[in-house]
C-alpha positions as CSV (number, residue, x, y, z in Angstrom):
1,X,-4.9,3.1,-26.5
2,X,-8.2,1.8,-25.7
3,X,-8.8,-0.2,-22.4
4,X,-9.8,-3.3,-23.5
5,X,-7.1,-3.9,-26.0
6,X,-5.0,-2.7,-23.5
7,X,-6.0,-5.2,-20.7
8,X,-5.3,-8.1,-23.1
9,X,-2.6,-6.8,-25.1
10,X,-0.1,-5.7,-23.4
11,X,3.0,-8.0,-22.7
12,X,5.4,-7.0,-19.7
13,X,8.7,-7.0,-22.4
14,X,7.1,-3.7,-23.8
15,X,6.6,-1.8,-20.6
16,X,9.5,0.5,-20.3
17,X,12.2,-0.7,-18.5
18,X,12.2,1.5,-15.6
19,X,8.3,1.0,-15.6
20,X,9.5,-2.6,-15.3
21,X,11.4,-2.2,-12.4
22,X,9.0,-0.2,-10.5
23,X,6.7,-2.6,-10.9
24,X,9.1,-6.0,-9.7
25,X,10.0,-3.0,-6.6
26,X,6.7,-2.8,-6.0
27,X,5.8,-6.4,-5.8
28,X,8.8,-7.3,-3.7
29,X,7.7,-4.2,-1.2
30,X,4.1,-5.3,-0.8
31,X,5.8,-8.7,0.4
32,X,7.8,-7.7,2.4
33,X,4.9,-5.6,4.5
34,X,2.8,-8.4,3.9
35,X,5.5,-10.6,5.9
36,X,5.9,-8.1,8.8
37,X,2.4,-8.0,9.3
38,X,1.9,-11.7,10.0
39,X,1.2,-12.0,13.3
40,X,0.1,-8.6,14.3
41,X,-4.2,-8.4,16.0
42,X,-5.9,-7.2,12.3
43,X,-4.4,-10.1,10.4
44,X,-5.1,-12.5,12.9
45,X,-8.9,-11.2,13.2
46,X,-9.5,-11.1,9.3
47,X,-8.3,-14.8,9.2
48,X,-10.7,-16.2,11.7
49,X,-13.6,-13.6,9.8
50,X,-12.3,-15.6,6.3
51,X,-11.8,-18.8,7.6
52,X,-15.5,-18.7,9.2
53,X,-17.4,-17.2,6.2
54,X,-15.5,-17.7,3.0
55,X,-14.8,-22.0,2.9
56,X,-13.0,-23.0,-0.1
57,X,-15.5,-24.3,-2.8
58,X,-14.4,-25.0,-6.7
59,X,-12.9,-21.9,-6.0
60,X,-9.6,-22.2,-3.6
61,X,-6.5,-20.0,-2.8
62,X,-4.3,-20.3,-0.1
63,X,-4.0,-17.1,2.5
64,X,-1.0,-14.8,2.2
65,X,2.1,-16.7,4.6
66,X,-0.3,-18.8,6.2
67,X,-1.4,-21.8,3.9
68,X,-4.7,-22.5,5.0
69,X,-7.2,-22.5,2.2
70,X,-10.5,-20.2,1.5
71,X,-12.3,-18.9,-1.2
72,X,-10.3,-16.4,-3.4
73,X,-13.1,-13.5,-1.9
74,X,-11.6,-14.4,1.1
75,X,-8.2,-14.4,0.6
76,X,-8.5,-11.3,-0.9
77,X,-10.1,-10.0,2.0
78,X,-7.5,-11.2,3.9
79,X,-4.4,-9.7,1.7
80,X,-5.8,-6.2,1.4
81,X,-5.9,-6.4,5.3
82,X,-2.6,-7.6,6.3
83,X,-1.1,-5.3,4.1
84,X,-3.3,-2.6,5.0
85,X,-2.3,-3.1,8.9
86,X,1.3,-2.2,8.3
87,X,1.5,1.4,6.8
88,X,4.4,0.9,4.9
89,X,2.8,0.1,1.9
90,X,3.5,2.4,-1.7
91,X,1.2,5.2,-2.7
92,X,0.3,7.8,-5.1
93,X,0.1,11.4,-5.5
94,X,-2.8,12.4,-7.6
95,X,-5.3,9.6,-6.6
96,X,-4.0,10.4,-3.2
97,X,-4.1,6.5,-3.0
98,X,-2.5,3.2,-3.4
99,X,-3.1,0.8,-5.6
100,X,-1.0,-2.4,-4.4
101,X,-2.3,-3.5,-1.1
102,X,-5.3,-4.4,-3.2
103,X,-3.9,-5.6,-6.5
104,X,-1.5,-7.5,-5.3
105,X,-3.1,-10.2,-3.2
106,X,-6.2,-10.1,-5.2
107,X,-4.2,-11.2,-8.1
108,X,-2.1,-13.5,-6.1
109,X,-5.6,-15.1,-5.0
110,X,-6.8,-15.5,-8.5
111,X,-3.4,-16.9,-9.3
112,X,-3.4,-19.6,-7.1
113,X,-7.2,-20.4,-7.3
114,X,-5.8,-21.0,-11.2
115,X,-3.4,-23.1,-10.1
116,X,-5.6,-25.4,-8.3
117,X,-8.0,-25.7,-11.4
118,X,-4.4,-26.9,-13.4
119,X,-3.7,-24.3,-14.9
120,X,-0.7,-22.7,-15.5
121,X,0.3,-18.9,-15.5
122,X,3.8,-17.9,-16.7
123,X,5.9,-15.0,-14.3
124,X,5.4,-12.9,-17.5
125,X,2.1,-13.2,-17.7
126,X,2.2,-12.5,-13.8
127,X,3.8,-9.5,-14.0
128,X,1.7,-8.2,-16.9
129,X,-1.2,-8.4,-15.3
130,X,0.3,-7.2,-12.2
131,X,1.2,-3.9,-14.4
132,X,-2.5,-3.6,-16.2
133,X,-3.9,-3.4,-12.6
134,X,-1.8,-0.7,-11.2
135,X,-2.0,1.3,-13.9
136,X,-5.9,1.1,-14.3
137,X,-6.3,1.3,-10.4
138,X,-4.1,4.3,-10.2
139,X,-5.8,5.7,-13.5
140,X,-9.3,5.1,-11.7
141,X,-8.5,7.0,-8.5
142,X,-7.0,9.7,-10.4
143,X,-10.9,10.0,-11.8
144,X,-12.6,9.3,-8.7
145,X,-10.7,12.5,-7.7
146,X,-11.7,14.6,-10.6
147,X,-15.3,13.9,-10.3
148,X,-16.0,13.7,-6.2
149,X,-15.7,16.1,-3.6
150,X,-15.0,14.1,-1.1
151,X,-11.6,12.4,-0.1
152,X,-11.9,8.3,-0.6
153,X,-9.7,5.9,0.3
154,X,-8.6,3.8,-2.0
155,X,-10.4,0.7,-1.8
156,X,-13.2,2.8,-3.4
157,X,-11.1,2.8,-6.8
158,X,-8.8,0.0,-6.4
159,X,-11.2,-2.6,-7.3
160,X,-10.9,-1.4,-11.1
161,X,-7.5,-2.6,-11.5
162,X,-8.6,-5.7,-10.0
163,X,-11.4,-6.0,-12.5
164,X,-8.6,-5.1,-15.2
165,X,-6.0,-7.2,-14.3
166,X,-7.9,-10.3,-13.4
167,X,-10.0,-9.6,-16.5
168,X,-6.6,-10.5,-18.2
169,X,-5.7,-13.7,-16.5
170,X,-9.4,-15.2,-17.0
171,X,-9.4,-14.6,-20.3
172,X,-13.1,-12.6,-20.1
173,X,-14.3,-11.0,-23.5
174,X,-15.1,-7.4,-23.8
175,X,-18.9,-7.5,-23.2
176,X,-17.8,-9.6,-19.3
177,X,-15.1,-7.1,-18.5
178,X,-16.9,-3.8,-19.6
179,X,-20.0,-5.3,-17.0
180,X,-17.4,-6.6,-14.5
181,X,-16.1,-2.8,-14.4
182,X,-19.7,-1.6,-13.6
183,X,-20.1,-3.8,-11.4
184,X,-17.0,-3.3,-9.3
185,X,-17.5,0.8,-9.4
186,X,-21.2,0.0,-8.5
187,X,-20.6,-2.2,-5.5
188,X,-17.5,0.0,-4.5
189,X,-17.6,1.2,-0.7
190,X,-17.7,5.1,-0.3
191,X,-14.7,5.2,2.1
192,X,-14.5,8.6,3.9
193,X,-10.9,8.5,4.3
194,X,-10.4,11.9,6.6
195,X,-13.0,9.6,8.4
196,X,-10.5,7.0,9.4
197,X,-7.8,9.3,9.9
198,X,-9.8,11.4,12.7
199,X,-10.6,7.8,13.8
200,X,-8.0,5.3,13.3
201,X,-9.2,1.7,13.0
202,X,-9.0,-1.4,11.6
203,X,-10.6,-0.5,7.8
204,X,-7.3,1.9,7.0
205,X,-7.4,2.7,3.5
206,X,-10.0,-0.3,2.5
207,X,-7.8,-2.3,0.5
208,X,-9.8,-5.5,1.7
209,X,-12.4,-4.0,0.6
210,X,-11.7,-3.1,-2.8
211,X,-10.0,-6.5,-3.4
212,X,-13.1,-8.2,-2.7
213,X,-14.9,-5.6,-4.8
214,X,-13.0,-6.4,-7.4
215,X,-12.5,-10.4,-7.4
216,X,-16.5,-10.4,-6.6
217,X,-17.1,-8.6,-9.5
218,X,-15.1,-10.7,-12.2
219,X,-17.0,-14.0,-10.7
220,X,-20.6,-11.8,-11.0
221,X,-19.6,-11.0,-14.7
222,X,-18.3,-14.5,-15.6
223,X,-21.7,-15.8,-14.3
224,X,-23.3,-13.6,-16.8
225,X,-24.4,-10.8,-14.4
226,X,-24.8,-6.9,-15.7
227,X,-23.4,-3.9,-14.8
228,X,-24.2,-0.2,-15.3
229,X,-21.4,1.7,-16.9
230,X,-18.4,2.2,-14.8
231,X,-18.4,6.3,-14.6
232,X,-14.9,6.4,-13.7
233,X,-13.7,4.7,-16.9
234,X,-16.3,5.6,-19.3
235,X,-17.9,9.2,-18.3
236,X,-16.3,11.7,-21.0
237,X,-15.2,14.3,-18.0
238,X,-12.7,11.5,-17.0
239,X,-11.5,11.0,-20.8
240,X,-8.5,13.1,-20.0
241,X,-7.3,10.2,-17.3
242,X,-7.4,8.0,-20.0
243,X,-6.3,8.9,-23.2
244,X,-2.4,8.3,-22.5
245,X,-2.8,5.4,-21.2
246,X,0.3,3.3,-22.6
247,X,2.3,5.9,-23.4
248,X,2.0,7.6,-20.1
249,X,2.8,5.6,-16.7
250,X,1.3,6.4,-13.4
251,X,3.8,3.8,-12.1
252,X,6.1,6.3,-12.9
253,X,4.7,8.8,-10.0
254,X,3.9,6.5,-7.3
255,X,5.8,7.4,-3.6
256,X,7.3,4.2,-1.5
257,X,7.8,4.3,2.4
258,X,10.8,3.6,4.5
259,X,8.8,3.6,7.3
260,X,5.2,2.0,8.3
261,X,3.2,4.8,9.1
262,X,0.7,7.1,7.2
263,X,2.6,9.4,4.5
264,X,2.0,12.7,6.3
265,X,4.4,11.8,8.6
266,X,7.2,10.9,6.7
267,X,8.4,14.2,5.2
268,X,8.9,14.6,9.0
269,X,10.7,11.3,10.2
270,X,12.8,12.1,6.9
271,X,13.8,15.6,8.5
272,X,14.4,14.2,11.8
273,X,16.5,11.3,10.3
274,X,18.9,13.9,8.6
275,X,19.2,15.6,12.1
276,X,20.0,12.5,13.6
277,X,23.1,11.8,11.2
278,X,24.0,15.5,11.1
279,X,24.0,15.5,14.9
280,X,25.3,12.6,16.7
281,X,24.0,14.2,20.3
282,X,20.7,14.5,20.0
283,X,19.2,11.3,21.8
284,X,16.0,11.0,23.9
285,X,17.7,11.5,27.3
286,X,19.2,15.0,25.6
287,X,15.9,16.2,23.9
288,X,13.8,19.3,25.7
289,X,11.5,20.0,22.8
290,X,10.6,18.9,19.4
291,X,9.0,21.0,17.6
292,X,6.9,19.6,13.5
293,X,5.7,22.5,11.6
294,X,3.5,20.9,8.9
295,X,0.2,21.1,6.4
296,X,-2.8,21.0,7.8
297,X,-3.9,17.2,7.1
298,X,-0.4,16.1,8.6
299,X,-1.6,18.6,11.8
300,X,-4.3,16.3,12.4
301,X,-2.4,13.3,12.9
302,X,-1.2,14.2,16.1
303,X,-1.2,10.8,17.6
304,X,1.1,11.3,20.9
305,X,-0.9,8.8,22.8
306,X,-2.1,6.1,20.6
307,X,-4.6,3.3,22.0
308,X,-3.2,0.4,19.7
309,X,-1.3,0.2,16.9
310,X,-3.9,1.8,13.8
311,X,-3.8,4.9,16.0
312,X,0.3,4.6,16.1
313,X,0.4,3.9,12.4
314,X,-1.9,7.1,11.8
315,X,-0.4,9.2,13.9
316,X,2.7,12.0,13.8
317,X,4.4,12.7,16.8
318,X,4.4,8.4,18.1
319,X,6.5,7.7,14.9
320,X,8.8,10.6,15.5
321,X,9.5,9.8,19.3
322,X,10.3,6.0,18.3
323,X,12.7,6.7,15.7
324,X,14.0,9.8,18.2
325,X,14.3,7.1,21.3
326,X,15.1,3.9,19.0
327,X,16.6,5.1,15.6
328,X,14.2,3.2,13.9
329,X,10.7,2.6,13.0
330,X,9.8,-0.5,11.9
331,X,7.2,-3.1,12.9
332,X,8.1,-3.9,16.8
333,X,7.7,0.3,17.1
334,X,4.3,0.5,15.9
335,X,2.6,-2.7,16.6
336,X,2.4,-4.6,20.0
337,X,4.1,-4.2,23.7
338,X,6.1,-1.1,22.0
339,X,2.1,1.1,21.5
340,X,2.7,1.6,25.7
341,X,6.7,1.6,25.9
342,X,7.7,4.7,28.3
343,X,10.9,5.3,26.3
344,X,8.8,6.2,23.3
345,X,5.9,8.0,25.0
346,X,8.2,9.8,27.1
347,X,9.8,11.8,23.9
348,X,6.2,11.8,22.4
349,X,5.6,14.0,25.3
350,X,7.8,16.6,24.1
351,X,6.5,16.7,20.6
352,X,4.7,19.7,19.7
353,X,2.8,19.5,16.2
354,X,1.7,22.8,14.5
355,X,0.5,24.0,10.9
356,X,2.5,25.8,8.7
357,X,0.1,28.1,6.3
358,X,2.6,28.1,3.7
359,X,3.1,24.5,4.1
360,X,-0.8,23.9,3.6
361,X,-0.8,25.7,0.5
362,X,1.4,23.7,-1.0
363,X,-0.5,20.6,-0.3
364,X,-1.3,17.9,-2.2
365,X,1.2,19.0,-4.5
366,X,3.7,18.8,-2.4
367,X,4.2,17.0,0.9
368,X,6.4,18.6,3.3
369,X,7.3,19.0,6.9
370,X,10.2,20.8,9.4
371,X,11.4,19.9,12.3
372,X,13.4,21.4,15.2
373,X,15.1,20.2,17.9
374,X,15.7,21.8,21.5
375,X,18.4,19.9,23.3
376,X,18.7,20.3,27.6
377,X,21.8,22.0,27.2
378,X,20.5,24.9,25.1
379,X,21.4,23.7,21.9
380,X,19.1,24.0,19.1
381,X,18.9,22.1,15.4
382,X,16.5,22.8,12.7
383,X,15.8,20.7,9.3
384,X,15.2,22.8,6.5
385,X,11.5,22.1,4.9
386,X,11.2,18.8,3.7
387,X,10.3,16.6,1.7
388,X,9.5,12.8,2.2
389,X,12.4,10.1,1.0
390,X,10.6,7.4,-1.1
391,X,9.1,10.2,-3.8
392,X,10.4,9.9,-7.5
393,X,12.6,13.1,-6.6
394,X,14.1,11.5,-3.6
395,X,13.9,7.9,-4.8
396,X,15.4,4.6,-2.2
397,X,17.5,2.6,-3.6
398,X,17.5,-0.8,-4.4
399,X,19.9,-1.4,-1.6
400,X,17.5,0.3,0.5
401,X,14.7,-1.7,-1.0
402,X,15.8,-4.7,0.1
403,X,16.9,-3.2,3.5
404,X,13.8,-2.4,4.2
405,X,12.0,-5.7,3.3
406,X,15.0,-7.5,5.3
407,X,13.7,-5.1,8.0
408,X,9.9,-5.9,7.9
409,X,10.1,-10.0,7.3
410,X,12.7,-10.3,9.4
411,X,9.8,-9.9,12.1
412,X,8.1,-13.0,11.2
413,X,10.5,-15.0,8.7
414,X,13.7,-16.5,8.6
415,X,17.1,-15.2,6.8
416,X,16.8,-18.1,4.6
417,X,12.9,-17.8,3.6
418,X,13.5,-14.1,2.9
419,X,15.9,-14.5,0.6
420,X,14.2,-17.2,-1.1
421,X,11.3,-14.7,-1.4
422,X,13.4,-12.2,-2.9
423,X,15.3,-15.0,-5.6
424,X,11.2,-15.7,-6.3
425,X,10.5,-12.0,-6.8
426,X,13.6,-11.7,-8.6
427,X,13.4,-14.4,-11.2
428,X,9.7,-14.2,-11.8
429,X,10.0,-12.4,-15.1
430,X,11.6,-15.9,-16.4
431,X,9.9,-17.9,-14.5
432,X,8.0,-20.9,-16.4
433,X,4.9,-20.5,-13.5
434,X,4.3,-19.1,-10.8
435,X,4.5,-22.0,-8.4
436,X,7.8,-20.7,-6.6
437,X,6.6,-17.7,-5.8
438,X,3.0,-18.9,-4.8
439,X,4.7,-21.2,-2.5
440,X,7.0,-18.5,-0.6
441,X,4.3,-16.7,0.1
442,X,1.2,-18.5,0.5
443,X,2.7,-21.0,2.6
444,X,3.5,-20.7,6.4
């Protein structure tokens, strides 16, 4: 199928159903990271930044949680940031990206600025765009890949989806959506990923970035504005990424994270969590040595002493020492007081972090990890090698779906107001309009 046709065609009934659910999972999980990143220094930075420099005009959207209105460019800056604060967020394996910490709010921003011009958009229609921009965005990283050296994060592609989905909900005709690609592609930030992970800081992955990209571009093109061809969608080298596209679904292959940190640690907080149910005595008091054999990119990590909470989030052996001192790593491990917490660092101490040549080779394909255990008393536990939970193979559950969200809102939100974000999530397909859900989680 060709884009176009399938940016305005396709209805969220026909989307396989399993396609379906992923999509509704993922929706639900970008919310709930969204919610546990509320209050946390990046969010509260990027609203002040909006709040000064992007003033609702005819334009207006309310900021994720918060209610306070700005231009959609600035709400979208401000989504793709909160999410992108919390690494817990889903991914993908052959852009090596993610797609919903931009789609999401950028869509959620165009959504509501709809809904303050009158107009009505039914959960269906919601959702459909929702699944047009994941699908595009992951399509365009899996291009961006194919066609440059260097490793991007994914704001650099994400944009596309946002071009594609919102393409969609404003109705633009074919000559507007093929400029508003070029023009999102063109204005696209470079994003040296291994750049950021050497460096931990505030930009993460760039889904603010790419959010903007795209929104900015679908309100360039609607004002009549040009763009040269998006290479990424139209080059014939990246046919190939394309010509499946709605009978094939990169959905299909994304990852999700039970815990907020980057995805090279979790094949290892996934081996240390089976230890830990395997072996009841193992606790921080009993621990001598740890001891993560991994791939190289997950070697670089390291992250034993982290300044503030990015350098937690993209770090290895932090992680592993809170869920070997706590049992759990959720937002209060890797945000906050908990970044200087003795009972944490003190295990991260003992946490030795080494490459694995075999492992190496196996990466990107396949993401994998081992750890071993030395207790004081002699004894020693290993995990075999590893794979992360969250991939298709090793897939949650939807009882550990909403575990997990329970887990991150409850930071921030109420028992009552996260189950009334999950009825919203949950009856959206059915849903009339969007207003419910706009309200859960636009408002404060």
């Amino acid at each position: 199928m060709s884009l176009y046709p399938f940016v305005k065609g396709l209805t969220f009934a026909e989307v396989p159903e399993h396609t379906r659910y992923l999509v509704s999972t993922a929706l639900l999980d970008i919310l709930g990271v969204a919610a546990g990143a509320q209050k946390n220094n990046t969010t509260e930075c990027i609203k002040n930044y909006a709040l000064a420099h992007y003033l609702p005009s005819r334009l207006s959207s309310r900021l994720l949680f918060d209610g306070r209105p700005a231009h959609p460019l600035g709400s979208a800056w401000v989504g793709g940031f909160t999410i992108d604060s919390l690494d817990a967020h889903e991914g993908h394996f052959t852009s090596k990206g993610h797609a919903g910490a931009t789609v999401v709010p950028a869509l959620l921003a165009l959504v509501d600025a709809c809904r303050d011009q009158g107009r009505t958009i039914s959960g269906a229609e919601f959702l459909a765009a929702l699944t047009v921009a994941y699908e595009t965005g992951l399509r365009a990283g899996v291009a961006l890949m194919d066609t440059a050296a260097e490793y991007h994060a994914s704001g650099a592609f994400s944009g596309i989806g946002v071009v594609c989905g919102g393409a969609r909900l404003l109705g633009l005709d074919e000559e507007q959506f093929l400029h508003a690609l070029g023009i999102a592609e063109y204005f696209g930030p470079r994003c040296p990923m291994m750049r950021l992970v050497d460096f931990p800081s505030m930009l993460r992955d760039a889904h603010g970035a790419g959010a903007y990209a795209g929104l900015n571009a679908l309100l360039m093109a609607q004002a009549g504005i040009t763009g040269a061809p998006a290479e990424t969608v139209e080059m014939e080298r990246v046919r190939h990424c394309w010509q499946d596209l709605g009978s094939h679904w990169e959905i299909d292959a994304q990852y999700f994270k039970p815990w907020p940190v980057c995805r090279w640690a979790q094949p290892a907080l996934t081996a240390a969590t089976a230890l830990l149910a395997a072996h009841p005595e193992i606790n921080s008091d009993a621990i001598e040595q740890v001891r993560v054999e991994t791939f190289h990119e997950s070697v670089r990590l390291q992250g034993h002493f982290p300044a503030n909470a990015d350098e937690a989030q993209y770090g290895l052996a932090f992680p592993l020492a809170a869920l070997l001192s706590r049992g759990q790593v959720g937002p209060n491990e890797v945000t906050g007081d908990a970044i200087h917490a003795e009972d944490i660092l003190a295990v991260s101490r003992r946490i030795d972090i080494v490459e694995a040549e075999g492992l190496s080779a196996r990466f990107p394909r396949e993401i994998l990890s081992r750890v071993s255990i030395r207790l004081k008393d002699g004894k020693h536990f290993a995990s075999p090698i590893t794979a992360a939970k969250g991939d298709p193979d090793t897939a949650m559950t939807q009882a550990e779906f909403r575990a997990k969200f329970v887990q991150l809102a409850s930071v921030n939100f109420s028992q009552e107001r996260i189950e009334s974000i999950i009825s919203a999530v949950d009856q959206l397909e059915q849903a009339g309009d969007c207003g419910a859900l706009l309200d859960q989680v636009l408002n404060p």
